[in-house]
Legacy VTK file of the C-alpha trace (Angstrom):
# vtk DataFile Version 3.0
C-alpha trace
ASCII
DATASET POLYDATA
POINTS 186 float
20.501 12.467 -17.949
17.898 10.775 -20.384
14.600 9.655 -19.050
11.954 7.499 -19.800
8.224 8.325 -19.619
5.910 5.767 -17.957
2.537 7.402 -18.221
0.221 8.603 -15.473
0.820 5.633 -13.242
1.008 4.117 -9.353
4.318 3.691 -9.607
6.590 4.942 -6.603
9.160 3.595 -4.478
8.746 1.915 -1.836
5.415 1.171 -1.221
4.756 -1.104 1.799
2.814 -5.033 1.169
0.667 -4.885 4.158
-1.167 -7.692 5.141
-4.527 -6.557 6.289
-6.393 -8.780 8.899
-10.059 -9.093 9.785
-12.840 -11.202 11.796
-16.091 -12.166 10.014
-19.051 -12.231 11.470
-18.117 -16.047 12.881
-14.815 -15.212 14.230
-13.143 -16.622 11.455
-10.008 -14.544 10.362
-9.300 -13.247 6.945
-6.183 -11.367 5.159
-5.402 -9.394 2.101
-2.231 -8.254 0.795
-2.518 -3.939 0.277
0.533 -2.211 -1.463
-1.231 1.796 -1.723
-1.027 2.534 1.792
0.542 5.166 4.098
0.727 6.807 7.530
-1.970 9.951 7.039
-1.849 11.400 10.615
0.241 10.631 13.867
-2.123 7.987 14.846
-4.059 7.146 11.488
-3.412 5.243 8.703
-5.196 5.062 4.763
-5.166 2.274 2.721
-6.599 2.311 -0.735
-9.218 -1.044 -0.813
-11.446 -1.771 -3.689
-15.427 -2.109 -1.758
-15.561 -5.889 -3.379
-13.192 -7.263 -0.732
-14.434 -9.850 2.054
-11.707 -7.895 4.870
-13.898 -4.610 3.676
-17.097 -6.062 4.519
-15.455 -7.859 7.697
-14.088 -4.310 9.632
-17.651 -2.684 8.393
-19.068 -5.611 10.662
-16.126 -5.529 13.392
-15.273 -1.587 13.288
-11.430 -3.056 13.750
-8.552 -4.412 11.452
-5.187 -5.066 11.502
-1.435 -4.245 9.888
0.820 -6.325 9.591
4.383 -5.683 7.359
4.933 -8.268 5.371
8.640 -10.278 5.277
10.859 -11.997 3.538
9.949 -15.343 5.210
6.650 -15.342 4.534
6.808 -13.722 0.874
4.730 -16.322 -0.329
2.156 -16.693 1.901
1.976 -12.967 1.854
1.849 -12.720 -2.072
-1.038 -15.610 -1.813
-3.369 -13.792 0.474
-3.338 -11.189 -2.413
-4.231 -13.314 -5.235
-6.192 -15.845 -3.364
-9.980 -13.777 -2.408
-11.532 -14.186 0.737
-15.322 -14.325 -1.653
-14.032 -17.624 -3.139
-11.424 -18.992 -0.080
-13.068 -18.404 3.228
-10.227 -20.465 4.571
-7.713 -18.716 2.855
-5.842 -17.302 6.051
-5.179 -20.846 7.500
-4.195 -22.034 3.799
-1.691 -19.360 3.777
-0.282 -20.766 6.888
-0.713 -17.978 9.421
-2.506 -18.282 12.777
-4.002 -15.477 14.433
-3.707 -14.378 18.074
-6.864 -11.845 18.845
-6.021 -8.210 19.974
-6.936 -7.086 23.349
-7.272 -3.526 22.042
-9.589 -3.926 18.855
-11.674 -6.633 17.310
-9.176 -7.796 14.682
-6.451 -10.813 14.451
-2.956 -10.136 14.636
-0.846 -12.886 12.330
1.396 -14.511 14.767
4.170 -14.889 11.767
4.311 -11.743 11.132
6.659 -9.762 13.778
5.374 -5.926 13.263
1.101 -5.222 13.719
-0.604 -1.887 13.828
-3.895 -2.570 15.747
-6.775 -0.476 14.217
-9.815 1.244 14.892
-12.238 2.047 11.646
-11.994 5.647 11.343
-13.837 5.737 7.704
-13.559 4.043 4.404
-15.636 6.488 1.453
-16.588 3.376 -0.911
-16.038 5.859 -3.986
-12.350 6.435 -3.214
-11.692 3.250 -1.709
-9.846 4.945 1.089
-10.051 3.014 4.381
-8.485 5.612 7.600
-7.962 3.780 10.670
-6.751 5.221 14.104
-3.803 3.038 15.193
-4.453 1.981 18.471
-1.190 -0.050 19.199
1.551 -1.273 17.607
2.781 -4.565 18.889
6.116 -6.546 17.825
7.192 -10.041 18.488
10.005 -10.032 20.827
12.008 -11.696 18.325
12.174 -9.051 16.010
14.249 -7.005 19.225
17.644 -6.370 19.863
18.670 -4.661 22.788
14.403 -3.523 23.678
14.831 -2.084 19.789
12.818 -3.307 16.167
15.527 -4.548 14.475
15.066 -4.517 11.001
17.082 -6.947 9.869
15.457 -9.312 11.989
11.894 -7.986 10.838
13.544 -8.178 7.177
10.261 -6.128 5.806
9.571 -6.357 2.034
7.959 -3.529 -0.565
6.763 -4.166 -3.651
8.278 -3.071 -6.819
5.379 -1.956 -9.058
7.650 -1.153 -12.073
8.643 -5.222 -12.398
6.278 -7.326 -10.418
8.402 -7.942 -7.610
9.252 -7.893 -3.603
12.071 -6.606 -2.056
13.551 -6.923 1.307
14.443 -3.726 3.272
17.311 -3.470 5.598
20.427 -2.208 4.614
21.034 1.295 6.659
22.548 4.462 4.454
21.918 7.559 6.879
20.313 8.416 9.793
16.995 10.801 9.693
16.947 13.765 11.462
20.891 13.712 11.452
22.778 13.011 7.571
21.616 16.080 6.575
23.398 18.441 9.357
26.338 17.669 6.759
24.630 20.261 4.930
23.913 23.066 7.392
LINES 1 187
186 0 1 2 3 4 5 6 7 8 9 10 11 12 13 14 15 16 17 18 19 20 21 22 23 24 25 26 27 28 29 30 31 32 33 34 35 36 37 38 39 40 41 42 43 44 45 46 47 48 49 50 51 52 53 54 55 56 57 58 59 60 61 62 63 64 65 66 67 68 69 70 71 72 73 74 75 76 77 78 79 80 81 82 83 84 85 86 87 88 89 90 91 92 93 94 95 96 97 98 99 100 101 102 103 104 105 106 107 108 109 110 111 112 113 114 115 116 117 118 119 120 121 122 123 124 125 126 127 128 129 130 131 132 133 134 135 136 137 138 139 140 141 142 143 144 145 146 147 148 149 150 151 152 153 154 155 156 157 158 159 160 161 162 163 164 165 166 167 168 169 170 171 172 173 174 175 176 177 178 179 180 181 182 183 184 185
């Protein structure tokens, strides 16, 4: 097999788009599209945000944030709350379309289009390695997005981003089943 080197890159497959939701200090939501992110504990999760961000200064205000997966239907609103910044377009959550529905668990907006949100409580974020931990609280999921009491992801139809050309991708199709394909090989 020939390969082909990339250099000391962030390239990996998949990484999640996670739309990141905050209050400011007037109630007024705010969102950011974060691709570096991952599940760090059973009930915490790091994100890698740069300090400059409005939704950084918002959950040092509000202790609280949200997670939200991003989806195919919403791709572009999703993609525009990550180009569009929050310094510049206070409105920028509305322009993108979403609405907001307020957690009963933390201080934070959960985006009504979105169908899967993991409801946050600031655990840290160290400004030098731009790593934000948050305990997860609750995850809550639009009914919608159920079959038979069950996510369904092909009703959720979650997107990652493709750092190697620019690009989403929808997730869905099933090829195994974890914690069972591999008994083929005991």
């Amino acid at each position: 097999m020939s390969r082909k080197d990339f250099g000391a890159k962030p390239l990996s497959y998949p990484q999640p788009v996670w739309i990141i939701a905050t209050y400011d200090e007037n109630g007024v939501p705010n969102a950011m599209n974060a691709a570096w992110g991952g599940i760090s504990e059973e009930k915490e999760i790091s994100v890698c945000l740069s300090p400059g961000h409005k939704t950084c200064r918002n959950f040092a205000a509000t202790g609280a944030f949200t997670v939200s997966m991003a989806d195919a239907a919403h791709v572009a609103a999703c993609d525009y709350v990550g180009i569009a910044s929050g310094n510049q377009t206070p409105d920028k959550f509305a322009r993108a379309g979403f609405t907001a529905t307020r957690s009963a668990l933390v201080n934070a907006p959960i985006i009504n289009e979105l169908a899967v949100c993991l409801e946050c409580r600031v655990i840290s974020f160290d400004t030098d390695s731009c790593i934000l931990k948050g305990e997860i609280v609750n995850v809550s999921v639009d009914e919608a997005a159920l079959t038979d009491g069950k996510v369904d992801v092909a009703k959720v139809a979650p997107i990652c981003f493709d750092p190697f050309n620019r690009a989403y991708h929808v997730l869905g199709e099933k090829v195994g089943d974890a914690w069972g394909s591999g008994r083929l090989l005991l």
